[in-house]
C-alpha positions as MATLAB code, in Angstrom:
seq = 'XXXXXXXXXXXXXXXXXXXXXXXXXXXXXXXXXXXXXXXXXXXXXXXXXXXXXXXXXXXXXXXXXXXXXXXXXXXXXXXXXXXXXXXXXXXXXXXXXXXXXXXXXXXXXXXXXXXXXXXXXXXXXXXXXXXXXXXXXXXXXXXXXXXXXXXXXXXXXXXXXXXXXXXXXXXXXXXXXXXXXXXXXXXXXXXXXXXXXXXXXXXXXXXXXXXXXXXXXXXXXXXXXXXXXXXXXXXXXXXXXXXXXXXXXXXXXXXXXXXXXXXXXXXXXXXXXXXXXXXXXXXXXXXXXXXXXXXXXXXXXXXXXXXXXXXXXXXXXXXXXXXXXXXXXXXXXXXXXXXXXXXXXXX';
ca = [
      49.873 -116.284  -16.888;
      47.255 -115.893  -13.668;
      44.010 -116.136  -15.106;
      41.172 -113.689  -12.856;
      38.603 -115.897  -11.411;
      34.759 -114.569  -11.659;
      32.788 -115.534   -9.591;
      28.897 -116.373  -10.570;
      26.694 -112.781   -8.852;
      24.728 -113.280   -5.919;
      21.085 -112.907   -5.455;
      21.665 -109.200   -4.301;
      24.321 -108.147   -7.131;
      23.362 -107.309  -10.626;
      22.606 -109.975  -12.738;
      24.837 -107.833  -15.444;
      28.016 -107.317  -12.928;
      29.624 -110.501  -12.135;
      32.007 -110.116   -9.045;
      35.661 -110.137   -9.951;
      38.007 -111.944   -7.990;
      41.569 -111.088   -7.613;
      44.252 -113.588   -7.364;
      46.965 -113.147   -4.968;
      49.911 -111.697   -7.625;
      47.332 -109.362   -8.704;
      46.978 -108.111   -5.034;
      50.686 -108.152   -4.679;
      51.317 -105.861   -8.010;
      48.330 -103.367   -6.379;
      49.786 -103.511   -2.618;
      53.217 -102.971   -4.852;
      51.905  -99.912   -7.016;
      50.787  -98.083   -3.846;
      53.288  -98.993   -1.263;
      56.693  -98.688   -3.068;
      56.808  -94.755   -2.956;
      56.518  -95.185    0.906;
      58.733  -97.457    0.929;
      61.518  -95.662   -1.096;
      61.100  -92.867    0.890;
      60.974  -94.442    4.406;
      65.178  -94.698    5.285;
      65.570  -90.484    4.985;
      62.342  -90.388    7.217;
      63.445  -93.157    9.579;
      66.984  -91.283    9.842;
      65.442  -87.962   10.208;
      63.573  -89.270   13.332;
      66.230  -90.666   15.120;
      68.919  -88.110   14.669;
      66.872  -85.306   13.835;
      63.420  -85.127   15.273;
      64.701  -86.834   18.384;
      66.694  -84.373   19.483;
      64.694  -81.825   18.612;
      61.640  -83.088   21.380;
      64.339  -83.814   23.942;
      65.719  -80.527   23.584;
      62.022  -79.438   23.506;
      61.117  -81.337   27.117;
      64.517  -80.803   28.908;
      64.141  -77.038   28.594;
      61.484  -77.221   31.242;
      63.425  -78.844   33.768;
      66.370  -78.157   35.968;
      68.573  -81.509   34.068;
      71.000  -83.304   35.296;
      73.431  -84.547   32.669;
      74.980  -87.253   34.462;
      72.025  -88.385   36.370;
      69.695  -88.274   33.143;
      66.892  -86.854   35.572;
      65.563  -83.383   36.471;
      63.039  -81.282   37.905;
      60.243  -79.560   35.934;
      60.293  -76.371   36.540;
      57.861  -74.639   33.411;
      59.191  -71.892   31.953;
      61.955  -70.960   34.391;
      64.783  -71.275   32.229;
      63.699  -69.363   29.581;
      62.836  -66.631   32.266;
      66.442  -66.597   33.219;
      67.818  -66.632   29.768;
      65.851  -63.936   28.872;
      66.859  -61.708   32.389;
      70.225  -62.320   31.467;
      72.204  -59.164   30.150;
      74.786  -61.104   28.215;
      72.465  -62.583   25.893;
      71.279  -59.416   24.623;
      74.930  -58.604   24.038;
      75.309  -62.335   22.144;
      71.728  -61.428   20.593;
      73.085  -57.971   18.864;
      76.335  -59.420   18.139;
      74.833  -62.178   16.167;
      72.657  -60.124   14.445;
      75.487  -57.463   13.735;
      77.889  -60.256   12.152;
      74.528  -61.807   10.601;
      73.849  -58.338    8.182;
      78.107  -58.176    7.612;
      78.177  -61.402    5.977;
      74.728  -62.616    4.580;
      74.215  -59.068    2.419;
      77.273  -58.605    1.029;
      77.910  -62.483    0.612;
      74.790  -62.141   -1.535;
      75.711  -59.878   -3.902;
      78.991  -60.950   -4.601;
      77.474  -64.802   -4.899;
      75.557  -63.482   -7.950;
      78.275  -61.179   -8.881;
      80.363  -64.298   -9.118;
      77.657  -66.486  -10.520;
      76.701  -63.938  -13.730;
      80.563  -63.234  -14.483;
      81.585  -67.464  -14.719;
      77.702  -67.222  -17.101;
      79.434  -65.564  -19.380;
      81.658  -66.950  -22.247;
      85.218  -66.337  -21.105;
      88.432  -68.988  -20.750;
      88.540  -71.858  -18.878;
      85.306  -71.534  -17.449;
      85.670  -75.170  -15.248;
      89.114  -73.439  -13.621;
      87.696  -70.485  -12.176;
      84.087  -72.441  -11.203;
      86.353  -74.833   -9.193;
      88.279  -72.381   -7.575;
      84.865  -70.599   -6.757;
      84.531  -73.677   -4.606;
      87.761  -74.230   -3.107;
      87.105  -72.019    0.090;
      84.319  -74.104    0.992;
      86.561  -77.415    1.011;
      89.165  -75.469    3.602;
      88.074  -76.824    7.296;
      86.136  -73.907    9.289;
      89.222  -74.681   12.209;
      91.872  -73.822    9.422;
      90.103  -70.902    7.933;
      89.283  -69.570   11.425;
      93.976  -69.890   12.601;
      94.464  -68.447    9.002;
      92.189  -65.066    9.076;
      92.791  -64.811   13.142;
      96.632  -64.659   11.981;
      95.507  -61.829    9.352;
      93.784  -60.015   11.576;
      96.000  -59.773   14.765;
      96.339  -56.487   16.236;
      99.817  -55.542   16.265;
     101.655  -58.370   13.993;
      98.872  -59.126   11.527;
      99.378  -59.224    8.132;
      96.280  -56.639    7.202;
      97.468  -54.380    9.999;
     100.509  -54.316    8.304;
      99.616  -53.272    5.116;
      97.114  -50.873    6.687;
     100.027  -48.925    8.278;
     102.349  -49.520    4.932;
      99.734  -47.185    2.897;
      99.410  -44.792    5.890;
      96.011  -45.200    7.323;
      96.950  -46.724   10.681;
      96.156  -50.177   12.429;
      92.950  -50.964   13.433;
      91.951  -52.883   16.814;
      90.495  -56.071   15.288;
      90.153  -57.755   18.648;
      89.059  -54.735   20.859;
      86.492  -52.716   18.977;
      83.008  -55.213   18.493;
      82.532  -53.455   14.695;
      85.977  -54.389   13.257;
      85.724  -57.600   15.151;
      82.307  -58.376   13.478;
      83.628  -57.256   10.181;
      86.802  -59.450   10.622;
      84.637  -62.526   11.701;
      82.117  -61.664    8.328;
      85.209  -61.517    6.225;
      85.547  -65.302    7.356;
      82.044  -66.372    6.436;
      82.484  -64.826    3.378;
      85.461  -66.010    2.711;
      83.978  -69.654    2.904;
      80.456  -69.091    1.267;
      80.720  -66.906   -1.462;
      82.135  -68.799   -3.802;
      79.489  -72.035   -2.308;
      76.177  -69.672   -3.176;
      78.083  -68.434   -6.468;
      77.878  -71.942   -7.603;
      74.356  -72.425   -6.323;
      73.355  -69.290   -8.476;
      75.396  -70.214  -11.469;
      73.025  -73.414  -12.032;
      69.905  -71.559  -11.932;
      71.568  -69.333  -14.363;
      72.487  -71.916  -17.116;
      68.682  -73.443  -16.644;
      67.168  -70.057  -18.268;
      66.790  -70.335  -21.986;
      69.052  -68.312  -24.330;
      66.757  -67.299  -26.830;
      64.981  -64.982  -23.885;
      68.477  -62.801  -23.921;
      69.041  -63.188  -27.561;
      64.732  -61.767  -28.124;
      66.081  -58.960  -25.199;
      69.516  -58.184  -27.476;
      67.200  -57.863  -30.417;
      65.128  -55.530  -28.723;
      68.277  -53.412  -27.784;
      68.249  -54.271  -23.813;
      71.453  -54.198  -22.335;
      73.691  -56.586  -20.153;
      72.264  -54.705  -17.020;
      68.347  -54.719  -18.009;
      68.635  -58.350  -18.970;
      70.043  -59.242  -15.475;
      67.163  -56.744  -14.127;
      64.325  -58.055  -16.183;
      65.496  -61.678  -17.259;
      67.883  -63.104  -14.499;
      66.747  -62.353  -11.311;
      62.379  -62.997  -11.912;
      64.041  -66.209  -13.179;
      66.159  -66.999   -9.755;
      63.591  -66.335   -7.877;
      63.324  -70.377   -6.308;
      66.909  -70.136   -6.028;
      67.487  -66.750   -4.190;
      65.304  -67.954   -1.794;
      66.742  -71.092   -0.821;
      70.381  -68.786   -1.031;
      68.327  -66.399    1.374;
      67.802  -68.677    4.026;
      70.068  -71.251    3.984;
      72.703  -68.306    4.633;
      70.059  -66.678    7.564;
      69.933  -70.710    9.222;
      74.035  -69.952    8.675;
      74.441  -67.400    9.522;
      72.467  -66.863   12.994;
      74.199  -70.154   14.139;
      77.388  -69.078   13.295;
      80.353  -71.069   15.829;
      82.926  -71.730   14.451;
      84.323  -68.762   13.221;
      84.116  -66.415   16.358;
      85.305  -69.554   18.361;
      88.474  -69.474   16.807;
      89.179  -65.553   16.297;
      91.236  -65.724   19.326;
      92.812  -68.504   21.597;
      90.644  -69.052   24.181;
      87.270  -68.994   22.221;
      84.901  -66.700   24.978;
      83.776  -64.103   22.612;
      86.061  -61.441   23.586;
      87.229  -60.076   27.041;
      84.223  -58.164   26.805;
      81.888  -60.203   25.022;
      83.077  -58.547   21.996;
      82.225  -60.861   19.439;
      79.848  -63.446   21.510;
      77.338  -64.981   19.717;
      74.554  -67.419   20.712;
      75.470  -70.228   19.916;
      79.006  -69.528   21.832;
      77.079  -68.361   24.465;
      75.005  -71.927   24.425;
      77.994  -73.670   24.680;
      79.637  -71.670   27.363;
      75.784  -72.423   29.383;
      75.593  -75.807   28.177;
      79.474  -77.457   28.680;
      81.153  -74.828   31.006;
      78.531  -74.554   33.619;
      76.974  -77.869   33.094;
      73.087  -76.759   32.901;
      71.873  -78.060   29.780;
      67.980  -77.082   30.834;
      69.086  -73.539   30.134;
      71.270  -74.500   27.077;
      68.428  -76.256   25.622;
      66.081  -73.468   26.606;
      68.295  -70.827   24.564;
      68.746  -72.945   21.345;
      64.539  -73.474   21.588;
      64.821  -69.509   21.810;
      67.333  -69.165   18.880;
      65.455  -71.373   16.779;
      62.236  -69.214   16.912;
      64.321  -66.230   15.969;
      65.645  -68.164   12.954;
      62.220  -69.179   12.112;
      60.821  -65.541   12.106;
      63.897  -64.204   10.560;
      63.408  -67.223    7.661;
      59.924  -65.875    7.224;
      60.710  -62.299    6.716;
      63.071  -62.754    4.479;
      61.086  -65.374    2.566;
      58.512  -62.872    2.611;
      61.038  -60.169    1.275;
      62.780  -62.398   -1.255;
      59.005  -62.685   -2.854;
      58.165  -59.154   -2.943;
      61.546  -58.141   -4.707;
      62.329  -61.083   -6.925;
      58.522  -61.846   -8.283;
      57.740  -64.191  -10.608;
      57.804  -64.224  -14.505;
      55.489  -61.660  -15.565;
      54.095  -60.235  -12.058;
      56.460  -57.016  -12.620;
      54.199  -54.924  -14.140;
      53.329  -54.712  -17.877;
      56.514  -53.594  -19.298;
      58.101  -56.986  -18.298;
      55.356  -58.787  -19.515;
      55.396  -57.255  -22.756;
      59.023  -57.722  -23.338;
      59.223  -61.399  -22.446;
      55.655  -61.818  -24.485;
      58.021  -60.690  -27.351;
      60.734  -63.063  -26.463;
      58.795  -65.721  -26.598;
      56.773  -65.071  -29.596;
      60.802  -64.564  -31.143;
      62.202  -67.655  -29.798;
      58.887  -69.005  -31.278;
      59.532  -67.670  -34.517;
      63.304  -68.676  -34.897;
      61.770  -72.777  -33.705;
      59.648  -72.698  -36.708;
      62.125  -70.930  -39.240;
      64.617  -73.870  -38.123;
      61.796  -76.398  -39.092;
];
């Protein structure tokens, strides 16, 4: 056991406070008390910066230049690549494509995700079955999901085709027509996510407490106004992450478009193009990564503002637990007070 030294006050201390001197383990416990957070936390910071942030400024400086992969050097040139990106005809086409393939996947991959998620809540049979196989599209590589669906959807010996003409409504050009071609490449990202966000949901589900829906039952709410009124103010955290994890997704969206067809340009008529195929075309077909760099700085400011409306969105809709307006409040005020009740009656 260290023993704390005190040392005798000086003339200019008070003669009531003598001056406590710490020994070195004390100092090592304090430097260890307010360092070891920091410390804990450093490796996902220190692996962040090199193979996140990194990139990220070199990206950042090498859209001002005219680069030169190979030579590692280039010529500043300002704002000139973004200039040309922006002059360029085919993004716009890549832009609205994105966006178009963005809305057919994120909204409806939403609603079935808490479809999904508030059917496996329920009390039915073999409830861990049917929450893995929620999750099994997810496992399937994007490659093998992309050869499956492009099989599906081929335009004269597809399988959907098929059955299209079979119940007499006719085939439909999946690889001609940019709708059907964005709905084709949704079906894919739905095909993969649902069941991923379903899961997501389902957690924040089983973290509400039962006696609010048992109070709600008692007051004679139904299954629908207890999803309305219960559920959703209570996923709010959750449908935002959902929200914009699947717009960061789904506006970067690669690999599915890349393999709808078998040479992975977006279409003979920039069909299905989307920005980050178009990137890659820039970037690795005609070699200028200054203008590849400058048009992922461009798509990640469209994310961001995209993130921020729908953040904002998400908030308005889904508000918190009793912001809804005084009917809400008053009903979970009596769910509480009920769930209260039935604590004390089990005491």
């Amino acid at each position: 056991m260290t023993a704390t030294a005190i040392r005798p006050p000086s003339a200019d201390a008070p003669p009531d406070r003598p001056v406590r001197v710490l020994s070195f383990s004390q100092r090592l416990s304090r430097w260890d008390l307010r360092l070891s957070p920091y410390l804990y936390i450093s490796p996902f910071f220190v692996l962040f910066a090199i193979v996140g942030l990194f990139p990220i400024v070199y990206t950042g400086v090498i859209s001002f230049m005219d680069w030169d992969q190979v030579r590692r050097s280039g010529e500043f040139i300002g704002f000139g690549q973004y200039a040309w990106i922006l002059s360029q005809p085919k993004f716009w086409t890549a832009l609205g494509n994105t966006f178009s393939i963005f809305l057919l996947s994120s909204v409806p991959q939403l609603v079935l995700a808490l479809f999904i998620a508030a059917m496996l809540d329920r009390h039915i049979r073999a409830r861990t079955f049917w929450r893995m196989s929620a999750l099994l599209p997810y496992v399937v590589a994007p490659v093998a999901v992309g050869l499956i669906f492009n099989a599906l959807f081929a335009d004269k010996s597809g399988a959907i085709n098929g059955l299209l003409e079979a119940i007499g409504i006719g085939a439909i050009p999946w690889h001609v027509e940019p709708f059907w071609s964005h709905v084709a490449i949704a079906t894919m990202v739905n095909y993969r996510w649902t069941g991923y966000n379903a899961l997501i949901l389902l957690a924040a589900m089983q973290a509400i407490p039962r006696d609010y829906y048992e109070a709600a039952t008692v007051d004679g709410a139904g299954a629908f106004r207890q999803f309305w009124n219960i559920t959703l103010p209570s996923l709010r955290p959750t449908l935002i992450f959902v929200v914009i994890t699947s717009t960061i997704g789904g506006l970067q969206i690669f690999d599915e478009p890349r393999m709808f067809d078998q040479f992975g340009r977006g279409g003979s008529a920039q069909q299905w193009l989307t920005i980050t195929l178009y990137l890659y075309d820039v970037g690795w077909g005609d070699w200028n990564f200054g203008r590849a760099a400058a048009m992922a700085w461009i798509l990640f400011v469209i994310i961001l503002a995209i993130g921020l409306v729908n953040l904002l969105i998400t908030r308005s809709l889904v508000r918190d637990e009793g912001s809804r307006g005084g009917q809400l409040s008053r009903r979970e005020r009596r769910a509480r007070r009920r769930a209260l009740k039935r604590e004390e009656a089990r005491r």
